[in-house]
C-alpha positions as MATLAB code, in Angstrom:
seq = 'XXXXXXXXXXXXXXXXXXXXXXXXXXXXXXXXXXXXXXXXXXXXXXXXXXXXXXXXXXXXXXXXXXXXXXXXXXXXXXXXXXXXXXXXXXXXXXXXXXXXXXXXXXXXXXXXXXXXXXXXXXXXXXXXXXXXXXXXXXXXXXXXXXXXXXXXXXXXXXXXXXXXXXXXXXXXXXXXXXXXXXXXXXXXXXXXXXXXXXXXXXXXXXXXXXXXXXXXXXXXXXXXXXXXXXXXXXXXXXXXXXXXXXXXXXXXXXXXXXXXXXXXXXXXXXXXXXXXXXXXXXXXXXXXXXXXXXXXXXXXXXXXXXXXXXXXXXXXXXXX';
ca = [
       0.000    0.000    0.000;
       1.603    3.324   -0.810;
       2.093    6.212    1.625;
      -0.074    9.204    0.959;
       1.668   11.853   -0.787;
       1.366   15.763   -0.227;
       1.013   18.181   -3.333;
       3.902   20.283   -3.382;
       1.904   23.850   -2.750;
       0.468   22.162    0.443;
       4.208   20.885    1.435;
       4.867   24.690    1.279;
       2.151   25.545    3.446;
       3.830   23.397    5.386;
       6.760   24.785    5.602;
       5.494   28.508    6.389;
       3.110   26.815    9.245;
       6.129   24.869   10.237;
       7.886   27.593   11.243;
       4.930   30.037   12.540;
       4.273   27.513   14.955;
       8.011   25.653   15.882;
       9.342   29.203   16.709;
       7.921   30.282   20.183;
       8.596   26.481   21.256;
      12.516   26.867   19.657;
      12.905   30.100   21.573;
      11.017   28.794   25.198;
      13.509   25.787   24.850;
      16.577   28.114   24.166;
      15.472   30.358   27.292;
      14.929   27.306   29.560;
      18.012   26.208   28.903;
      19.694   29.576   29.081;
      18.484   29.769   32.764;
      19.970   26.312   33.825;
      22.560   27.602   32.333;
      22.796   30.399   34.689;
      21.640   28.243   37.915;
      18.052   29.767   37.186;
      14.982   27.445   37.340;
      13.668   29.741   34.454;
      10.808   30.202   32.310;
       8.549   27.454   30.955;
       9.238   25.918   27.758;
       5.536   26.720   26.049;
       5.843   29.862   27.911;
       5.880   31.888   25.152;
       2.756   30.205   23.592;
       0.733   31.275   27.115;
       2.404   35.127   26.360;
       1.168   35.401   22.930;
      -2.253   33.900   23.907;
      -2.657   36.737   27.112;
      -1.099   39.613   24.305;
      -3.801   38.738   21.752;
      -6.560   39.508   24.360;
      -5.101   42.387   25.836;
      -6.464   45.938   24.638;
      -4.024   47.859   22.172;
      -3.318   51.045   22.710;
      -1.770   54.010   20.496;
       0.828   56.648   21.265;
      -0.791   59.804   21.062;
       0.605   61.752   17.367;
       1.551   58.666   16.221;
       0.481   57.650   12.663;
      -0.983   54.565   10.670;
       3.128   53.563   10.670;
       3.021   52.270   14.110;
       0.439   49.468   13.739;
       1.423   48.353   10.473;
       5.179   48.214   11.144;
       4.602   44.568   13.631;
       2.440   43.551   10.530;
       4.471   44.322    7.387;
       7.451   42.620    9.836;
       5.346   39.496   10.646;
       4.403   39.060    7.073;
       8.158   39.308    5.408;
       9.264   36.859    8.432;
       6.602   34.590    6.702;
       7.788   35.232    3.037;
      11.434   33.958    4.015;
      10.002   30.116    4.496;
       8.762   29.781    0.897;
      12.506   30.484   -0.623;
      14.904   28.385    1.961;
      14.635   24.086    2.065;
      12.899   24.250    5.535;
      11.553   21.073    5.167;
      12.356   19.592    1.684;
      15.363   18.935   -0.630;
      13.772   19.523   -3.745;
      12.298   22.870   -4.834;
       8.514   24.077   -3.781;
       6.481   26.177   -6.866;
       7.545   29.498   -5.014;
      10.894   28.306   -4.270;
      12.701   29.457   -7.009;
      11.181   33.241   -6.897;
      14.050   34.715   -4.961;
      17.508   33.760   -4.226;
      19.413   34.002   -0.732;
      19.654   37.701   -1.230;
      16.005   38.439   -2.204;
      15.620   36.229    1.150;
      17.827   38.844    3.058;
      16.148   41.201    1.804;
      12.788   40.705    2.557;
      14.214   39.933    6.696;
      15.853   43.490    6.325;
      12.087   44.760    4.886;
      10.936   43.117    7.908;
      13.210   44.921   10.216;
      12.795   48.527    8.641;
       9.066   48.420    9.229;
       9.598   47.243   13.305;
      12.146   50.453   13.362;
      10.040   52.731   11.473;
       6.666   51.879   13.847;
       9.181   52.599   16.689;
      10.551   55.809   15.262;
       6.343   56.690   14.744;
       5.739   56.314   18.264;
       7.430   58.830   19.862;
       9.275   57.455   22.332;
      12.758   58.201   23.377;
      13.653   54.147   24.370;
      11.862   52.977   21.245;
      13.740   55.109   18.767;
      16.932   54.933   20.375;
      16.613   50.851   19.852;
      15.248   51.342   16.587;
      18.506   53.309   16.004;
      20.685   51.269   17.391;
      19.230   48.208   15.651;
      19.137   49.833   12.183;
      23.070   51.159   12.453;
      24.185   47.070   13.647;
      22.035   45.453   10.749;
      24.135   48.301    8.093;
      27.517   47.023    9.655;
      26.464   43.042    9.328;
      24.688   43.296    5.922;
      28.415   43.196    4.158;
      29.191   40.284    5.614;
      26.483   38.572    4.609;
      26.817   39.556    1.426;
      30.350   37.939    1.264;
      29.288   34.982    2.705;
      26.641   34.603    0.080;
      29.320   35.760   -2.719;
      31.814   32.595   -1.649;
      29.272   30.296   -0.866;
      27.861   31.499   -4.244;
      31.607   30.941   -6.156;
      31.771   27.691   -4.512;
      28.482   26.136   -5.215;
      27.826   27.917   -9.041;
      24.326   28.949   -7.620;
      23.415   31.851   -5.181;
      19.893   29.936   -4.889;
      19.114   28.142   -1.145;
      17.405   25.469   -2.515;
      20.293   24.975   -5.165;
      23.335   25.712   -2.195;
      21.906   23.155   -0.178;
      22.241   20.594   -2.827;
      25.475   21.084   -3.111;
      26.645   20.731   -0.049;
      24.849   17.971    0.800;
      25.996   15.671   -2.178;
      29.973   16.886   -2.535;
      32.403   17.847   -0.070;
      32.075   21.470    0.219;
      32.036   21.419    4.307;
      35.237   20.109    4.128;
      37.118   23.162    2.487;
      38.282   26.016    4.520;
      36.760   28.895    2.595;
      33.243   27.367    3.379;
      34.161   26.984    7.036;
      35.388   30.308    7.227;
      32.078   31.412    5.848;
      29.641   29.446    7.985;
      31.593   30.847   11.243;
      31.553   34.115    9.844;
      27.232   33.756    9.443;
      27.352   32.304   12.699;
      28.912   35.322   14.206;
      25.992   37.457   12.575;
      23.171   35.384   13.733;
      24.459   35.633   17.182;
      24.196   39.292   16.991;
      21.021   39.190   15.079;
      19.852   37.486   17.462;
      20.620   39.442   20.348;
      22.823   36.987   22.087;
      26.186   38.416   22.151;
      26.470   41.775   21.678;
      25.399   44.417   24.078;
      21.977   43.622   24.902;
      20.683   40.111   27.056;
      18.319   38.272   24.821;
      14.824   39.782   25.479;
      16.436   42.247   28.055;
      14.679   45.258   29.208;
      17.513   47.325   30.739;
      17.309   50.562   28.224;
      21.274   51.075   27.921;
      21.606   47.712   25.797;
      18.205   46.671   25.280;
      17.795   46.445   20.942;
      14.796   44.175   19.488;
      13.297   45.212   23.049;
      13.191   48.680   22.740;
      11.681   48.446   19.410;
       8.556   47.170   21.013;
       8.545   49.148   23.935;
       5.345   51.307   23.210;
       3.361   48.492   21.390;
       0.817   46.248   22.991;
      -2.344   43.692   22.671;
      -1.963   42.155   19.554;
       0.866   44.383   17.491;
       3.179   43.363   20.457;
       2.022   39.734   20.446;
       3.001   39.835   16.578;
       6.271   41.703   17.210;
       7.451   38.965   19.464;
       5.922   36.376   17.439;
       7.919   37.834   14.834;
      11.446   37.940   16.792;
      10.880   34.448   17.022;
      10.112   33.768   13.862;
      12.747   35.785   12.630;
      14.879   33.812   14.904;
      13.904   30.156   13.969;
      14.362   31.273    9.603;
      18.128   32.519   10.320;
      18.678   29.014   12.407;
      17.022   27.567    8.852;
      19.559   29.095    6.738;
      22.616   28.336    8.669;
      21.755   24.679    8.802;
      19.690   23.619    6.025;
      21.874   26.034    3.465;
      25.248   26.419    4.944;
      26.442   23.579    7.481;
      23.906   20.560    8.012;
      21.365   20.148    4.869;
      20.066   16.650    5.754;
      17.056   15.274    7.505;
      15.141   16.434    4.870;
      11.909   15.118    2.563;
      12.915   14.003   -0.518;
       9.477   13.372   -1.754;
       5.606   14.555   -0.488;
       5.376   11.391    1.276;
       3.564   11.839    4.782;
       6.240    9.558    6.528;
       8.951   11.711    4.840;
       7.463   15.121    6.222;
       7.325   14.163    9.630;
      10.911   13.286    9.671;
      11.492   16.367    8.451;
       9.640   18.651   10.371;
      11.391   16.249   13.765;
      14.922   16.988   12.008;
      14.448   20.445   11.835;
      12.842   20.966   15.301;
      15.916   18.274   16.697;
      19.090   20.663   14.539;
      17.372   24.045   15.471;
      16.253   23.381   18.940;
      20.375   22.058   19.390;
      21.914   24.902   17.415;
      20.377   27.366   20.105;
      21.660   25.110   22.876;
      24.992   26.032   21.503;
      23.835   30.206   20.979;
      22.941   29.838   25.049;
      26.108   28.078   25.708;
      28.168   30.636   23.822;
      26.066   33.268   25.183;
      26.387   32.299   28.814;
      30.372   31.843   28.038;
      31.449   35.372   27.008;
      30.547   38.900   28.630;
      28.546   41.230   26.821;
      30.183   43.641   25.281;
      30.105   47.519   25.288;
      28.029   49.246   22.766;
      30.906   50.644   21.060;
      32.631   47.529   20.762;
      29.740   45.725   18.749;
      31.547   47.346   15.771;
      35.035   45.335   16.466;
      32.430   41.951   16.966;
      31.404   42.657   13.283;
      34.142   43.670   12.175;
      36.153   40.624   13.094;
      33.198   38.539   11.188;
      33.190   40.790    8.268;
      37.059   40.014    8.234;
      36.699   35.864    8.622;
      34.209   36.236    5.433;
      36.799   38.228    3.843;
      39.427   36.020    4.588;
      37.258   32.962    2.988;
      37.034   34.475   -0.002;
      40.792   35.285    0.014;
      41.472   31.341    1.067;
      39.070   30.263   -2.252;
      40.778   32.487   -4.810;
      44.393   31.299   -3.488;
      43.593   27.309   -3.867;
      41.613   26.827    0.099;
      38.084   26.764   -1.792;
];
């Protein structure tokens, strides 16, 4: 008797539902263990889903002088979170119908579309904390953009194909992890999601003391449901860069090779298993170093802006 098989536009459904509703339990895991970490009993692990269930019935309420900007900014951000899922393998090795609409840099730039609109609703409100963190965030996500746009370049060079469905295949069927110019690349994106996702740089993830605070502060005057979609967001945003440094860049297996039930739920355990153990390492490394001051964030970026630079410099002299 043959397994059931799912059409590939429902497999990308999926994918995007995957995600929406894996990333408050990826980042209540990651804060649990964060908090043992640090000798704390800590948070629950579906804490987060009890959050976002209280924010969506609170009342929201509206900085006076503030414009239409402010509530669309957690909306426009939750919806290019969503977009990212239909480019990147979350769940399958072979390419969706939408996954071939953008490469990894259409996919960067839809997250950075995403962030622009969180700023800009903070910048609407008013407020000095909100703007400050919209600031600060905007200025860090200029100074790590060219990084990931050299990690793209040499993973591009290496593989032929700048496309994550297309990157991913490569990897997986050749040797590619093996050569230095790739490793220097993938440690280099690590670096960047660590600071996207506030975990070592100035601010303590999901900190609310205002001289470090960053994806924070950007939320600071929101609440009800744009705040329940701004941290639903963060999270999301959170669990699609975890996505792209495993299923594109270091560990593309687990995944469906077919619409076959059985195949998907593998899948969709892989991914929860690799992402759920790739922020055990983020809290680890988190817990391990002090944060730094906020003018030193520029030397942290700088030093991975300088690893991808020095991966391209290892491919072109015989390393890639």
């Amino acid at each position: 008797m043959s397994q059931p098989v799912i059409a590939p536009a429902g497999v990308q459904a999926l994918q995007v539902l995957t995600v929406l509703g894996s990333a408050p339990l990826v980042s209540g895991i990651t804060s649990h263990l964060e908090a043992r970490l640090q000798g704390r009993r800590g948070p629950r692990v579906l804490q987060p889903y009890y959050d976002l269930a209280k924010l969506f019935r609170k009342e929201t309420v509206v900085p006076e002088g503030s414009s239409w900007a402010f509530l669309a900014g957690p909306v426009v951000g939750f919806a290019c979170y969503l977009v990212v899922p239909l480019l990147i393998p979350v769940l399958t090795t072979y390419g969706l119908p939408l996954g071939y609409m953008g490469d990894i840099l259409g996919g960067g730039m839809v997250l950075a579309l995403g962030g622009f609109a969180m700023a800009l609703a903070a910048s609407d409100s008013g407020a000095p904390y909100a703007q400050l963190g919209a600031s600060r965030a905007t200025t860090f996500a200029a100074l790590a953009e060219p990084t990931v746009l050299f990690v793209v370049f040499i993973v591009a060079m290496i593989t032929g194909t700048d496309l994550p469905y297309a990157l991913a295949a490569t990897v997986r069927s050749s040797s590619e992890l093996a050569r230095p110019s790739h490793v220097l690349v993938a440690v280099a994106f690590f670096l960047v999601v660590l600071a996207e996702t506030g975990r070592i740089p100035v601010e303590a993830h999901s900190g609310t003391l205002e001289l470090g605070m960053i994806e924070e502060a950007r939320a600071l005057e929101h609440s009800g449901a744009p705040l329940a979609l701004a941290k639903w967001g963060s999270a999301v945003k959170q669990l699609v860069l975890y996505t792209v440094l495993i299923n594109v860049f270091v560990a593309p297996w687990g995944l469906a090779s077919s619409g076959k039930v059985a195949g998907i739920v593998v899948a969709v355990v892989s991914l929860v298993g690799k992402v759920t153990l790739l922020g055990a390492v983020f809290a680890l490394v988190d817990n391990s170093f002090s944060k730094l001051r906020l003018f030193k964030v520029t030397e942290y970026l700088a030093g991975a802006f300088l690893l991808a630079c020095l991966g391209v410099l290892v491919f072109y002299t015989g390393g890639g």
